[in-house]
Backbone as CSV, one residue per row, in Angstrom:
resi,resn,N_x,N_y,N_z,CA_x,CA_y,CA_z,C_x,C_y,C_z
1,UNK,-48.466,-54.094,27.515,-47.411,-53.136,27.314,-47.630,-51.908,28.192
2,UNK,-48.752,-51.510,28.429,-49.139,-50.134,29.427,-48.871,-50.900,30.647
3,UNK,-48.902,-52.022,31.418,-48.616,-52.582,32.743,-46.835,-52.248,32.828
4,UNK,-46.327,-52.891,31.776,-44.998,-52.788,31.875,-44.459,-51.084,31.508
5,UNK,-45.315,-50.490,31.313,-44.313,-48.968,31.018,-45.125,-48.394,32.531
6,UNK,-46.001,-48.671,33.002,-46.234,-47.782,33.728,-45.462,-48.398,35.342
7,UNK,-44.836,-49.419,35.155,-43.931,-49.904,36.862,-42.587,-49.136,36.127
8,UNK,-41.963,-48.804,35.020,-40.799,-48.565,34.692,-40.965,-46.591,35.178
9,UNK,-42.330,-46.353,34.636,-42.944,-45.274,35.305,-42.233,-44.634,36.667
10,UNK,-42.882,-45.476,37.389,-42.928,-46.056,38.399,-41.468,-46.264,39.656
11,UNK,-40.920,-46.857,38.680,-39.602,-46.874,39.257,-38.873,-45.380,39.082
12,UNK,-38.826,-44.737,37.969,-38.260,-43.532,37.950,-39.017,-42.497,39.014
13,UNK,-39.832,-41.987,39.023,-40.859,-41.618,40.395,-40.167,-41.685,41.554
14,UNK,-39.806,-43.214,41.723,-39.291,-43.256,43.051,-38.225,-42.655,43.575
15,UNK,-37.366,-42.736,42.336,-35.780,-42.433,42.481,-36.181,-40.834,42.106
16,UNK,-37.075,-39.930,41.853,-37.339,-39.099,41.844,-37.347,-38.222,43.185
17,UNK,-38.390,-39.389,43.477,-39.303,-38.474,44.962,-38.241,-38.526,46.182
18,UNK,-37.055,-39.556,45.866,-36.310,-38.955,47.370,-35.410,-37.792,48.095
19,UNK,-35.994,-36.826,47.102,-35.988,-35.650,48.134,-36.611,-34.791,47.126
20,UNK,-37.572,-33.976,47.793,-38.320,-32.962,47.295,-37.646,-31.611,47.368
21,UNK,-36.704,-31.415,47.755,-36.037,-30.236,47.792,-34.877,-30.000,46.494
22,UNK,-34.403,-31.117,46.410,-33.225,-30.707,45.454,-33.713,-31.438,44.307
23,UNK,-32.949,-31.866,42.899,-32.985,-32.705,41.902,-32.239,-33.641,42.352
24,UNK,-32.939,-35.039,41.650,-32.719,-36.390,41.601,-31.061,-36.451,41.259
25,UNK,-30.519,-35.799,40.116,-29.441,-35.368,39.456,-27.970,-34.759,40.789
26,UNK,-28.732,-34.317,41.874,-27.693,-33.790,42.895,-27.008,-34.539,43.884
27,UNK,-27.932,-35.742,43.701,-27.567,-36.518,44.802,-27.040,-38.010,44.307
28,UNK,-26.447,-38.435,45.100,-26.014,-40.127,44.358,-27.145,-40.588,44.039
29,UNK,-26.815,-41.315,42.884,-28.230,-42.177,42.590,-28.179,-43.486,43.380
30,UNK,-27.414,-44.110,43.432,-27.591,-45.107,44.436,-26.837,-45.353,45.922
31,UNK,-27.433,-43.907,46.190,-27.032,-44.104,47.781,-28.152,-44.600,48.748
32,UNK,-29.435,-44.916,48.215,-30.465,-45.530,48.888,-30.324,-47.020,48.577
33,UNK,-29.718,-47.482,49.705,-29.382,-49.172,49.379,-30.956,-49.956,49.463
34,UNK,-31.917,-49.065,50.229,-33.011,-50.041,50.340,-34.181,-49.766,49.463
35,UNK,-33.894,-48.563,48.849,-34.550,-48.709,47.205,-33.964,-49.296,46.114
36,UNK,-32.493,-49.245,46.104,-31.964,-50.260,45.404,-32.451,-51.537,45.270
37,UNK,-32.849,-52.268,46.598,-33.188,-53.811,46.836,-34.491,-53.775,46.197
38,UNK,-34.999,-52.846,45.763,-36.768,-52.684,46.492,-36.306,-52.868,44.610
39,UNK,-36.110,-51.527,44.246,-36.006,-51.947,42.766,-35.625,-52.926,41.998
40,UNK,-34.687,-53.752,42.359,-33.882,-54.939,41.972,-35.124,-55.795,42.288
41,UNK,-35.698,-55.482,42.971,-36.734,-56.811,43.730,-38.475,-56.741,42.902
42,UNK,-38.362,-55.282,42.235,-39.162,-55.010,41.308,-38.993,-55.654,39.759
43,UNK,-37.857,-55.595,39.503,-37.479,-55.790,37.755,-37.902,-57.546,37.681
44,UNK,-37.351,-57.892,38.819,-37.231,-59.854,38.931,-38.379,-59.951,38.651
45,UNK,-39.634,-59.505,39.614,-40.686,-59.758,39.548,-41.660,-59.294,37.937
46,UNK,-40.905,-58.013,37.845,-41.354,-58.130,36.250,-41.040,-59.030,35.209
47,UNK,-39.564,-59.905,35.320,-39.515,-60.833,34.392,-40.099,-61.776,34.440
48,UNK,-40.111,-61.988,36.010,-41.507,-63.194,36.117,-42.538,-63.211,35.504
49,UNK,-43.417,-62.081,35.445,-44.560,-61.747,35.302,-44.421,-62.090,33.750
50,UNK,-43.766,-61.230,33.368,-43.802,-60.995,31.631,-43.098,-61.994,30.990
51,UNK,-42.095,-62.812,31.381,-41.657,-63.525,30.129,-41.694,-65.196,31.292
52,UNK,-42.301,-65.444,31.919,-42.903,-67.017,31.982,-44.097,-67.021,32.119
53,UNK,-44.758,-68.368,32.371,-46.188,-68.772,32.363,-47.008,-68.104,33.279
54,UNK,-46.422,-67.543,34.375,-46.794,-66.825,35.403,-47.797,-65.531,35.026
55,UNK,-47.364,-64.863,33.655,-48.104,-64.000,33.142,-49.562,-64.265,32.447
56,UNK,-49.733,-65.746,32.625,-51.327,-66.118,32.226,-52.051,-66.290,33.523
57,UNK,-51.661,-65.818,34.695,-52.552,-65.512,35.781,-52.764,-64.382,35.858
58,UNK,-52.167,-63.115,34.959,-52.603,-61.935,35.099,-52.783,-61.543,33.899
59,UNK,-53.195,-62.204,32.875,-53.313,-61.931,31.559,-52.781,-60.860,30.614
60,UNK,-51.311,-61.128,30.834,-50.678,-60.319,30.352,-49.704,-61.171,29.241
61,UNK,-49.461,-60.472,27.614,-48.777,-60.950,27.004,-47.471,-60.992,26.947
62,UNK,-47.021,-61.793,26.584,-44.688,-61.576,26.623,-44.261,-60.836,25.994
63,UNK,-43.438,-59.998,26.459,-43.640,-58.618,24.672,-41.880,-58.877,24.008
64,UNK,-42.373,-58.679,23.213,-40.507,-58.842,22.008,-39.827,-57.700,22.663
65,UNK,-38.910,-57.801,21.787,-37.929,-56.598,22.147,-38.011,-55.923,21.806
66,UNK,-38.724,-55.088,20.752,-38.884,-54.276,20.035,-39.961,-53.262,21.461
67,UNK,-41.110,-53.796,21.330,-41.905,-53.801,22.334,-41.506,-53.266,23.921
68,UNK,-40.235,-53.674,24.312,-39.403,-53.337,25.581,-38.742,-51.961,25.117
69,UNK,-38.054,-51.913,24.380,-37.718,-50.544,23.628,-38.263,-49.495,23.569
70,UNK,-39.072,-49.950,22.859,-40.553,-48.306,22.684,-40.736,-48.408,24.358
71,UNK,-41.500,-49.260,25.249,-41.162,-48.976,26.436,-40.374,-47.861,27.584
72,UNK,-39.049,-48.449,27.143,-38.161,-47.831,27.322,-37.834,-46.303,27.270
């Protein structure tokens, strides 16, 4: 559960850090088409990870929904 809150972390950060001058809030949020991809290309890989078999190569458990929530 700390792997998965800290890429969701993670992702907000990003959409943070693109521009240090103004707030995240001033600017389109998705006018960066290639963080868009990058993020979209992040979440997939988290469902991979977390909800198939794929997650017993990194020993990580499948978490309920409840679990994604508090996350959240």
């Amino acid at each position: 559960m700390a792997f998965f809150t800290l890429v969701l972390l993670e992702i907000a950060f990003s959409y943070s850090c693109r521009n240090i001058k103004s707030s995240v809030l001033n600017k389109a949020f998705f006018s960066n088409s290639y963080l868009n991809k990058s993020i979209i290309l992040l979440i997939f890989v988290q469902v991979l990870v977390f909800f198939t078999p794929v997650g017993k190569i990194f020993n990580v458990a499948p978490l309920n929904i409840s679990q994604i929530m508090y996350c959240l």
